[in-house]
C-alpha positions as CSV (number, residue, x, y, z in Angstrom):
1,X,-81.6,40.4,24.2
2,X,-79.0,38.1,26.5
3,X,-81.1,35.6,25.7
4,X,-80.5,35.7,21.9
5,X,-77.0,37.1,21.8
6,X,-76.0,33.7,23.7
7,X,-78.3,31.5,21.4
8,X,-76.8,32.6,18.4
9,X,-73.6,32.3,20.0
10,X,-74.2,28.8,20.4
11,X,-75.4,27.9,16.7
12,X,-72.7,29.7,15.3
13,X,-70.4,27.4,17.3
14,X,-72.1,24.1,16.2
15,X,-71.9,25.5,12.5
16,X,-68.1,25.8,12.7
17,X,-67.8,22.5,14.3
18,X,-69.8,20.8,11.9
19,X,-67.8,22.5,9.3
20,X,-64.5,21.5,10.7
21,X,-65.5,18.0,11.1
22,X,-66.5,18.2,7.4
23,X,-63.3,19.5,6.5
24,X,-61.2,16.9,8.6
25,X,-62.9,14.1,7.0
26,X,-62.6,15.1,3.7
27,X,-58.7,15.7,4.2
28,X,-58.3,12.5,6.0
29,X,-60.6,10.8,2.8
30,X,-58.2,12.6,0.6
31,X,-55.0,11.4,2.4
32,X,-56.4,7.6,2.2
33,X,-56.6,7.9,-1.5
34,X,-53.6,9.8,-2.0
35,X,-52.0,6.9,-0.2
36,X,-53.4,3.6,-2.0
37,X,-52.8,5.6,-5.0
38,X,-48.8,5.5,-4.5
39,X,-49.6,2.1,-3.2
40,X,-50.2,1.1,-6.3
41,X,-47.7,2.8,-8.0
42,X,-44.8,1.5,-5.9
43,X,-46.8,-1.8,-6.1
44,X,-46.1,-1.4,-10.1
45,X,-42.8,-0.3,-9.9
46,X,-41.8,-2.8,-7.7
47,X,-43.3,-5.5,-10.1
48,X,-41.7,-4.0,-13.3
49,X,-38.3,-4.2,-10.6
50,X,-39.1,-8.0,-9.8
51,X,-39.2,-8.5,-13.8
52,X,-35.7,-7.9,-15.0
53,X,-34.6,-8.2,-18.5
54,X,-34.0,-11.5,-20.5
55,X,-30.4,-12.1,-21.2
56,X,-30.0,-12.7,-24.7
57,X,-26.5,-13.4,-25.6
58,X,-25.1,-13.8,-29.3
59,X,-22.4,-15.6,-30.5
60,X,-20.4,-14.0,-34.0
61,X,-17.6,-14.0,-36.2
62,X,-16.3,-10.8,-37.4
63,X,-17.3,-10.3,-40.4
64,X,-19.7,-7.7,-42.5
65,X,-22.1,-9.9,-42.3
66,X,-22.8,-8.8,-38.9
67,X,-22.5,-5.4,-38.9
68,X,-26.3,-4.6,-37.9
69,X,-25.7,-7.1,-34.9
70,X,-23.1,-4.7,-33.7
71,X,-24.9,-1.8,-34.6
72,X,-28.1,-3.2,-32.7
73,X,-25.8,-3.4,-29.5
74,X,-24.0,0.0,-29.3
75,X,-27.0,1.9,-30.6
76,X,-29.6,0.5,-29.3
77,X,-28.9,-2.3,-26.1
78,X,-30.1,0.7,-23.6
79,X,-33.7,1.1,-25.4
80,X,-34.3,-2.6,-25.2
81,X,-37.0,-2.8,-22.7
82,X,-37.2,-6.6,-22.4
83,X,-33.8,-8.0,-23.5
84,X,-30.5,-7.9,-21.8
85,X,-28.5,-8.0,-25.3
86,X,-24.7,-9.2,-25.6
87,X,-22.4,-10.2,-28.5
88,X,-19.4,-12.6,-28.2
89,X,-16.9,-12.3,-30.8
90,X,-15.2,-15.6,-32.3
91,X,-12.5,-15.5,-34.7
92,X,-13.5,-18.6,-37.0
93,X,-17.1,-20.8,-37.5
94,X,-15.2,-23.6,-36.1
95,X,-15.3,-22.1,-32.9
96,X,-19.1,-21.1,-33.4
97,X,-20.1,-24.4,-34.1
98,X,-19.1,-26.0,-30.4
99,X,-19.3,-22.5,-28.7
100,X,-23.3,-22.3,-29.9
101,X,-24.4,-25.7,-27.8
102,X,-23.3,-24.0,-24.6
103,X,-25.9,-23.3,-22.1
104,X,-25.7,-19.5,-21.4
105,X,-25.4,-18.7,-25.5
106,X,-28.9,-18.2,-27.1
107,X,-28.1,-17.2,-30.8
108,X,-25.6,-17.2,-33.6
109,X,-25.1,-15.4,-36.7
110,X,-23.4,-18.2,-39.1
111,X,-23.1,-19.4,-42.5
112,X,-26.3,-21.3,-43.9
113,X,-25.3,-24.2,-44.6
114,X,-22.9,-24.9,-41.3
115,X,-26.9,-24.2,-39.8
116,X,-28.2,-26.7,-42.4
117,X,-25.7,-29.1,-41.2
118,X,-26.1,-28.7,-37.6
119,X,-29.6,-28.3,-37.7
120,X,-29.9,-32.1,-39.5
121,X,-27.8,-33.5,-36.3
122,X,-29.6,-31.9,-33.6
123,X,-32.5,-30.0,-34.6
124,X,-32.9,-28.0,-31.5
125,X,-33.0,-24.4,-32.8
126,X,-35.0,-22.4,-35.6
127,X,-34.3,-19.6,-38.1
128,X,-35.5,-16.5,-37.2
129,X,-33.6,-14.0,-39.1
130,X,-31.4,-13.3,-42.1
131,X,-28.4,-10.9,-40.9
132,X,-27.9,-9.7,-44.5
133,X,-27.8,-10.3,-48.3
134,X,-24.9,-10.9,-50.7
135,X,-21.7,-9.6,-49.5
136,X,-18.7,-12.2,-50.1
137,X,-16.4,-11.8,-53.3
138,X,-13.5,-13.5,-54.5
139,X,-10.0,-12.1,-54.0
140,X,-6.7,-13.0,-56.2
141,X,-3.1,-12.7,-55.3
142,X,-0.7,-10.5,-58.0
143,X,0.3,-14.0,-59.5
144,X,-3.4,-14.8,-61.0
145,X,-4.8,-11.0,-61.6
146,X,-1.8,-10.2,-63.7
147,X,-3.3,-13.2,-66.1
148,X,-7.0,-11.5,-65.6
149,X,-5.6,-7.7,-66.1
150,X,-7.7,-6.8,-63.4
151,X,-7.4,-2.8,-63.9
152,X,-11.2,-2.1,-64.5
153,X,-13.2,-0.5,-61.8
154,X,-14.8,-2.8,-59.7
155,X,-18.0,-2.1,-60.2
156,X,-17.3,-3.7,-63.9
157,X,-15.4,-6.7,-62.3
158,X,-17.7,-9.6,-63.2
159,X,-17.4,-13.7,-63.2
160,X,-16.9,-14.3,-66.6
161,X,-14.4,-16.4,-67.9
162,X,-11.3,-14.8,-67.4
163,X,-10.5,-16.0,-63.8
164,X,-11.6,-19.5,-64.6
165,X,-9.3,-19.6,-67.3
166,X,-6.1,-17.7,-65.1
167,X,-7.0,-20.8,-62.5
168,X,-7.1,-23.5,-65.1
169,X,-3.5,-22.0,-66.8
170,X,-2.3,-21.7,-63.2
171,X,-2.9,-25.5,-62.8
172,X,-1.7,-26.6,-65.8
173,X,1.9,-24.4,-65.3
174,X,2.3,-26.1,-61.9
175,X,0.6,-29.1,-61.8
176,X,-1.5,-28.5,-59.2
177,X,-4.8,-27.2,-58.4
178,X,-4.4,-23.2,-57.2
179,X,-5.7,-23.2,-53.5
180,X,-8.4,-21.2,-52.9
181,X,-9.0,-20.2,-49.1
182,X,-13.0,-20.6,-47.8
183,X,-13.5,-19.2,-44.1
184,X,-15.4,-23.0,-43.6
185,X,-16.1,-26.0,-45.4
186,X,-19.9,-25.4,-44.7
187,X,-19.7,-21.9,-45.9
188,X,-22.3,-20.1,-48.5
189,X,-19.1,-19.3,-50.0
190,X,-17.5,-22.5,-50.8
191,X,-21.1,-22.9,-52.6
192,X,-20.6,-19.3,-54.5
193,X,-17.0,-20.8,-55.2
194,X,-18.4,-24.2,-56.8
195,X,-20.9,-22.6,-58.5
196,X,-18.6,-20.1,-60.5
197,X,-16.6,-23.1,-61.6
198,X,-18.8,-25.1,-62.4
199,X,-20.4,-22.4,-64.7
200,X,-17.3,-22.0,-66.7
201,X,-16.7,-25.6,-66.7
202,X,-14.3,-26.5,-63.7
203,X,-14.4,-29.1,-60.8
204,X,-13.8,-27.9,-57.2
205,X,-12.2,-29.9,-54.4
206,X,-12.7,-30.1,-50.5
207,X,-9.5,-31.1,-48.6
208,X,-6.8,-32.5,-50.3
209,X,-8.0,-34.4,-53.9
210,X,-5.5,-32.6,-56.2
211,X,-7.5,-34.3,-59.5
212,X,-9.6,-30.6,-59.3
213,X,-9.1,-27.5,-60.9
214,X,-9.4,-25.5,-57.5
215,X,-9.0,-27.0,-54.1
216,X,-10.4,-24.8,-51.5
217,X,-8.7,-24.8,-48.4
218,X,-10.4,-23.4,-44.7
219,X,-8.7,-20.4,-43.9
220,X,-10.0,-17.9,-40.9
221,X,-11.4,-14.9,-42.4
222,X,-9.1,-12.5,-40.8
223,X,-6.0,-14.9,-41.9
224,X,-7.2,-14.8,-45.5
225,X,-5.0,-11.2,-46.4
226,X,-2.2,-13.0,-45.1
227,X,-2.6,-16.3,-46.9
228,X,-2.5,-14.7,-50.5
229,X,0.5,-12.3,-49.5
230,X,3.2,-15.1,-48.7
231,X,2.0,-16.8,-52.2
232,X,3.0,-13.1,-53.6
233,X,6.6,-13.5,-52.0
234,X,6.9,-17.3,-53.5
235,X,5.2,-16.7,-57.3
236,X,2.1,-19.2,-56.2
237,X,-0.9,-18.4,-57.9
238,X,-3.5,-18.4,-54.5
239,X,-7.1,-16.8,-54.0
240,X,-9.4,-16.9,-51.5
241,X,-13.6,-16.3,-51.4
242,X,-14.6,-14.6,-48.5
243,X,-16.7,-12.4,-46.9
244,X,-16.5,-8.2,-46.6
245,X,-14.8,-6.2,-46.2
246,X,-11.1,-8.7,-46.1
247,X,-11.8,-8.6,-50.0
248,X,-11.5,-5.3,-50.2
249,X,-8.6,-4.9,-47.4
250,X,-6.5,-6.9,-50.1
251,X,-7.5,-4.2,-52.7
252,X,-6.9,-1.0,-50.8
253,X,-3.7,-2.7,-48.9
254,X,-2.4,-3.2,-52.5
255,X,-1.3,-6.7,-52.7
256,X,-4.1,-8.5,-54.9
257,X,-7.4,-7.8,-56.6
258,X,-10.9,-8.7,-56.3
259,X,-12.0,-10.7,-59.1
260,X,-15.9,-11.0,-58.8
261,X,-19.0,-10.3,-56.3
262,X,-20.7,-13.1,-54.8
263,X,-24.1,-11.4,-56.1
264,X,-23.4,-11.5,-59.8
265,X,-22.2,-15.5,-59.3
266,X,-25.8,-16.1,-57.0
267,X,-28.5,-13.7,-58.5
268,X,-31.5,-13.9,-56.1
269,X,-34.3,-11.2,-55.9
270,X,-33.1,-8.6,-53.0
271,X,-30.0,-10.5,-52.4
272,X,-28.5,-14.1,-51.6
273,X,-28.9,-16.0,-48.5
274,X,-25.7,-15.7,-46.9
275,X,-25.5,-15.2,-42.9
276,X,-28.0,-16.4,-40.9
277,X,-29.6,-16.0,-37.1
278,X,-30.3,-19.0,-35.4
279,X,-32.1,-19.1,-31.6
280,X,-32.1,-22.2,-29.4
281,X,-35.6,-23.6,-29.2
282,X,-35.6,-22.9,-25.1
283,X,-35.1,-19.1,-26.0
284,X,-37.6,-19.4,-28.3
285,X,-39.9,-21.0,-25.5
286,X,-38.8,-19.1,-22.3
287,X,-37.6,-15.2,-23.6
288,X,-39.5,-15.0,-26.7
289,X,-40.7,-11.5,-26.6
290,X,-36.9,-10.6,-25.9
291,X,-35.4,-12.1,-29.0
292,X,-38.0,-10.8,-30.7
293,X,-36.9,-7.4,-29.4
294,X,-33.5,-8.1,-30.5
295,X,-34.2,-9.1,-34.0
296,X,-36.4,-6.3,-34.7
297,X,-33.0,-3.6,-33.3
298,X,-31.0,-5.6,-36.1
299,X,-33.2,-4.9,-38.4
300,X,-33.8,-1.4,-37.5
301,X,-30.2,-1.3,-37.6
302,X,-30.2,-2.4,-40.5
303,X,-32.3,0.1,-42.3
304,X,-29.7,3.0,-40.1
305,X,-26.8,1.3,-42.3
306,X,-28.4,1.5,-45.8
307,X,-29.7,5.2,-44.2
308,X,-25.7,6.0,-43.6
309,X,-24.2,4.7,-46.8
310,X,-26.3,7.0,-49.0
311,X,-25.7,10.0,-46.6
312,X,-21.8,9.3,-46.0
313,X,-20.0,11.7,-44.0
314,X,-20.3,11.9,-40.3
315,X,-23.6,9.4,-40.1
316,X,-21.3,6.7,-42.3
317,X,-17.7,7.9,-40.1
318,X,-20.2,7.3,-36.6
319,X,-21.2,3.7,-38.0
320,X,-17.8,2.8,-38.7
321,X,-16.6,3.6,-35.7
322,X,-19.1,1.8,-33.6
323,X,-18.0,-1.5,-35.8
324,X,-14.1,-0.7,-35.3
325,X,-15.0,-0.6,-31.3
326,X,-15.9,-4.4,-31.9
327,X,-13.3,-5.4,-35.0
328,X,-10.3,-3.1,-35.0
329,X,-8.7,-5.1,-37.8
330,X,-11.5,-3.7,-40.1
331,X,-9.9,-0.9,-40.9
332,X,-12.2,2.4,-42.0
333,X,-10.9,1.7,-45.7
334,X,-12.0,-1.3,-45.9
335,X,-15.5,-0.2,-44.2
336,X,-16.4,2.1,-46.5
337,X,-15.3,0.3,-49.6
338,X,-17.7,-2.5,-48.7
339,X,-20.1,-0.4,-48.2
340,X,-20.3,1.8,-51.8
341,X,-23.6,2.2,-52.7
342,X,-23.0,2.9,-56.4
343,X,-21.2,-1.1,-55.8
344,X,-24.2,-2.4,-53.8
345,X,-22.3,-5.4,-52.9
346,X,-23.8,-6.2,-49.8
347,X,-27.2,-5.6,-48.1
348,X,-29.1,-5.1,-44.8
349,X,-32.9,-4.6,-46.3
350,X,-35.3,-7.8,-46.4
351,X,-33.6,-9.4,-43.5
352,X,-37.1,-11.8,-42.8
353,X,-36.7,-15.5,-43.5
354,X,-36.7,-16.4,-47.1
355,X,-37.5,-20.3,-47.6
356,X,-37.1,-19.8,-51.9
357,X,-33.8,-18.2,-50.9
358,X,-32.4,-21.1,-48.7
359,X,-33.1,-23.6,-50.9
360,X,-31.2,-22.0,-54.1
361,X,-28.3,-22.0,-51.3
362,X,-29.1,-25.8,-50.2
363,X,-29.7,-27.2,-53.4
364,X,-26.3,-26.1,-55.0
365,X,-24.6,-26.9,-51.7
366,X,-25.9,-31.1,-52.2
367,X,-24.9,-30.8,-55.8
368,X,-21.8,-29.8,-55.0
369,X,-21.0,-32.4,-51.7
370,X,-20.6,-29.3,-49.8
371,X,-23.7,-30.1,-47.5
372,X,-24.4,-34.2,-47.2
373,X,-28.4,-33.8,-47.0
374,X,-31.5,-31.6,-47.8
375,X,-33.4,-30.4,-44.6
376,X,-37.2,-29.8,-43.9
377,X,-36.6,-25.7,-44.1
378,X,-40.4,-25.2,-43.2
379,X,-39.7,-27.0,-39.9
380,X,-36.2,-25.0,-39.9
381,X,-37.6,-21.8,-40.4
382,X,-39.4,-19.8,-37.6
383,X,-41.6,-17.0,-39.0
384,X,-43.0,-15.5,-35.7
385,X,-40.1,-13.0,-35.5
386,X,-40.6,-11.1,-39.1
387,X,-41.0,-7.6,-38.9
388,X,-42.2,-4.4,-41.1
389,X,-39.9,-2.3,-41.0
390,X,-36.9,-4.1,-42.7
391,X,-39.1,-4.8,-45.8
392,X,-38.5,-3.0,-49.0
């Protein structure tokens, strides 16, 4: 009985041994995995950490036109997963124009056909984006809408003959041509501008050939207010063509009219070509899939605009106050004027490139001397960054 009390004894001590040693070995086998597991993990982690964002840095003028630009970068710069996204303000497009062949900038938002004209001396960057449609006007001093009677809402303000013939009395009362401020030279609104006169039958100059009816003159956007109120205080007839919302701070500040809407002078389907994005070529080629990231925020920022004005209250105030952050001098007035829905004066949908669209813009711009050459827009245009969701 000794005998069998001592052999079971024994057994029952190789059993747990054996099953201990099972037990270890699976914990230690556990532990192992458990370990290359987060090995991995940090692994990734520290990869994603060694691949930082893109910079991406934007260069603008304040203007409506780049309102989704804004939008995209207080709403959205802490989503972007790939881009590092910055905007730099710049008060005129002369300033863009040097300020873009800097190293460290990558885009612009500017006029088409300051683009067009840059692109034909160094064709180093593409088109990847409009920024809007429509959205300039033309604004007249007191001296000029008393001879319209511009009293009518201004969703019935159109261009038909009654400011051309205000600007040709003007010049025939003075003996000069009426000035007429453009924000640039290369602007799509000088070509809006020659285009209205020359559909009612008037000449436009550049500079200073005093033969025309109108001589536009390059004022800065945000000086343009100013630049028709001093011709109030002397009786000189003066008008400018700009872009939103400084139209419409004339209007609600009380010391001129606006006279027409760039999209009733330019009819295009879904809007005119007005504001463009350009990207350097090396952008293109080194952060791609962070501009593309960028452009598709602008255009989803876009869509949140046209979203707001048709909503108003507090989603419309929130927008407005994101853009007043960036240009103070817009004043919330002005804001929501330009944006009236029921006006429709301006427009964020359908923001891909357009080639038809471009070329309306070009070919008026030759006619009218404003640009000096046609360019290959295929070769201008980059379609690689179009995207779904501002299409309507």
């Amino acid at each position: 009985m000794n005998m069998i009390s001592s052999a079971f004894k024994r057994s029952t001590h190789r059993w747990l041994s054996d099953g201990m040693y099972r037990v270890m070995l699976f914990v230690c086998i556990l532990m192992v995995s458990l370990g290359a597991t987060l090995g991995i993990a940090k692994a990734g982690a520290a990869s994603q950490a060694a691949t930082p964002k893109k910079t991406i840095k934007a260069i603008y003028v304040p203007l409506a036109d780049h309102y989704a630009a804004i939008l995209a970068y207080e709403k959205y710069r802490n989503q972007m997963k790939k881009a590092d996204f910055s905007i730099e303000q710049h008060k005129g497009w002369n300033l863009i124009r040097p300020r873009f062949l800097s190293d460290d900038v990558d885009m612009a938002f500017m006029v088409c056909p300051l683009a067009m004209e840059m692109f034909i001396e160094k064709p180093d960057f593409r088109w990847v984006s409009l920024m809007h449609r429509d959205g300039n006007a033309l604004a007249v001093n007191d001296i000029l809408s008393a001879r319209i009677q511009l009293n009518q809402p201004l969703i019935q303000r159109k261009p038909d003959y009654k400011t051309a013939e205000a600007f040709k009395a003007a010049k025939e009362s003075s003996g000069g041509p009426v000035i007429c401020g453009v924000p640039y030279f290369l602007s799509t609104h000088t070509v809006i501008l020659y285009k209205y006169l020359k559909d009612h039958g008037l000449t436009l100059g550049l500079g200073f050939d005093r033969t025309r009816d109108v001589l536009a003159l390059e004022v800065a956007p945000s000086l343009s207010p100013s630049h028709i109120k001093k011709k109030n205080s002397r009786k000189i007839p003066a008008a400018f063509e700009q872009s939103l919302p400084w139209v419409d701070v004339v209007e609600t500040q009380g010391f001129g009219r606006v006279a027409w809407y760039s999209k009733d002078v330019m009819p295009w389907p879904k809007g005119h070509i007005d504001s463009i994005a350009v990207a350097k070529d090396r952008c293109i080629k080194e952060k791609k899939e962070a501009l593309g990231e960028v452009i598709y925020y602008i255009h989803k920022s876009g869509m949140d605009i046209e979203k707001a004005r048709k909503k108003g209250g507090r989603d419309l105030i929130a927008i407005s106050n994101m853009i007043r952050k960036h240009i103070p001098d817009h004043t919330q007035e002005a804001i929501f004027q330009s944006l009236r829905p029921d006006l429709n004066v301006i427009n964020y949908y359908n923001l891909n490139v357009d080639k038809k669209g471009l070329k309306q813009i070009m070919d008026y711009a030759i006619e009218g001397g404003i640009l000096r050459d046609p360019i290959n827009i295929d070769a201008f245009a980059d379609n690689d960054f179009s995207t779904e969701i501002t299409k309507q």
